[in-house]
C-alpha positions in Angstrom: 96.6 68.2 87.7 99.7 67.3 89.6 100.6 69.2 92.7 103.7 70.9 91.0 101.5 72.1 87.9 98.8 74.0 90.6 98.5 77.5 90.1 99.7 79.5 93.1 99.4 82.8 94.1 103.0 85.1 95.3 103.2 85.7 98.6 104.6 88.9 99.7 107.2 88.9 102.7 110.0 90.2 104.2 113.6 89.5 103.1 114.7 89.6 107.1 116.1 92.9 106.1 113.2 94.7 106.3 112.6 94.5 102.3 109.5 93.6 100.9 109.2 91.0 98.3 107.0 88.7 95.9 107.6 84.8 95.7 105.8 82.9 93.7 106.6 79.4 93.5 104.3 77.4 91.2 104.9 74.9 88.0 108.3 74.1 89.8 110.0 77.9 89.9 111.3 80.1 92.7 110.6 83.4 91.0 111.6 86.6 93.5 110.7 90.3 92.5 111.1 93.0 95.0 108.7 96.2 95.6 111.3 98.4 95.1 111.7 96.9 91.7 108.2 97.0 91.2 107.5 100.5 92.4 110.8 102.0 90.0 109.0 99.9 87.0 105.3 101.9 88.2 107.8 105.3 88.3 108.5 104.6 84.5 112.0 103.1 84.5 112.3 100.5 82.0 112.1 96.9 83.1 115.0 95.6 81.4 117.3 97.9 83.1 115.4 97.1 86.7 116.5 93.2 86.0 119.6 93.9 84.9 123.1 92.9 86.3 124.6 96.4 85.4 121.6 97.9 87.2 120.2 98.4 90.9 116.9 100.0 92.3 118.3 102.1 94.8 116.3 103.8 97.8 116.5 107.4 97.7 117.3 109.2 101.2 113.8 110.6 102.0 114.7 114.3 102.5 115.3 113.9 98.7 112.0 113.2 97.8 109.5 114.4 100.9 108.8 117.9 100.8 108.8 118.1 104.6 109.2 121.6 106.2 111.1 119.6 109.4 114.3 117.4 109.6 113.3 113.9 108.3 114.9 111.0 109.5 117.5 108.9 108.7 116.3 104.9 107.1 115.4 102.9 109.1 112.4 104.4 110.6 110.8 102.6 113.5 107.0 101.5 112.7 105.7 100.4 115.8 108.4 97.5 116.6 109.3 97.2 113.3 112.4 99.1 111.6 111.5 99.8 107.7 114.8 100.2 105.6 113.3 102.2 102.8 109.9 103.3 101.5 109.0 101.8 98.7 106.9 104.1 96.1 107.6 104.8 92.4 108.9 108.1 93.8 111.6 107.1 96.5 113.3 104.9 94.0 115.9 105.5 91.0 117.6 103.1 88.6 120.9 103.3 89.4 124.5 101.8 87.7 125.2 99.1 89.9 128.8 99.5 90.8 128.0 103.2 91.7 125.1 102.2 94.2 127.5 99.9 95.4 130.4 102.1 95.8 127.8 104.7 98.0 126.6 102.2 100.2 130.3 100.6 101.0 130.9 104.0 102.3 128.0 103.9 105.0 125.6 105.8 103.2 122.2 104.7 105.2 120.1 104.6 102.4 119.5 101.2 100.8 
């Protein structure tokens, strides 16, 4: 079996932004999937609207979703010497419409 046609496994890793994502590039393809993408997928939203252009995965801001009796913090929290972005479970992300994520996050909201 030629080197290209080898199975290979995705490799999870950081986008340099602090996002987590899959690569998996076997039989020739650079295929990318994010967590976030994955995790709004595991939270029942349906794949077709996760891939698509009129859609994002958007982070929610965690005092939405943690039921925390204190202040929680503003994204990015510092985990050890890393700063994480988001959290990435089926429950801090929502489908959004794209140009409406957009539009939120062009007016500094800090939330993905």
């Amino acid at each position: 079996m030629s080197k290209s046609r080898q199975r290979r496994r995705p490799v999870i890793h950081d986008n340099g932004n602090g996002y987590q994502r899959a690569r998996c590039r076997a039989c020739g393809t650079d295929d990318l999937v994010y967590v976030h993408q994955l995790c709004a997928i595991a939270g029942g939203a349906d794949p077709h609207d996760v891939f698509s252009d009129l859609y994002d995965v958007h982070h929610r801001p965690l005092d939405e979703w943690l039921d925390l009796d204190e202040d929680v913090p503003p994204a990015p929290i510092k985990v050890g010497d890393l700063l994480v972005p988001a959290i990435d479970t089926p429950e801090s992300v929502e489908v959004t419409v794209r140009w409406d994520h957009r539009k939120e996050n062009l007016r500094g909201v800090a939330d993905d």
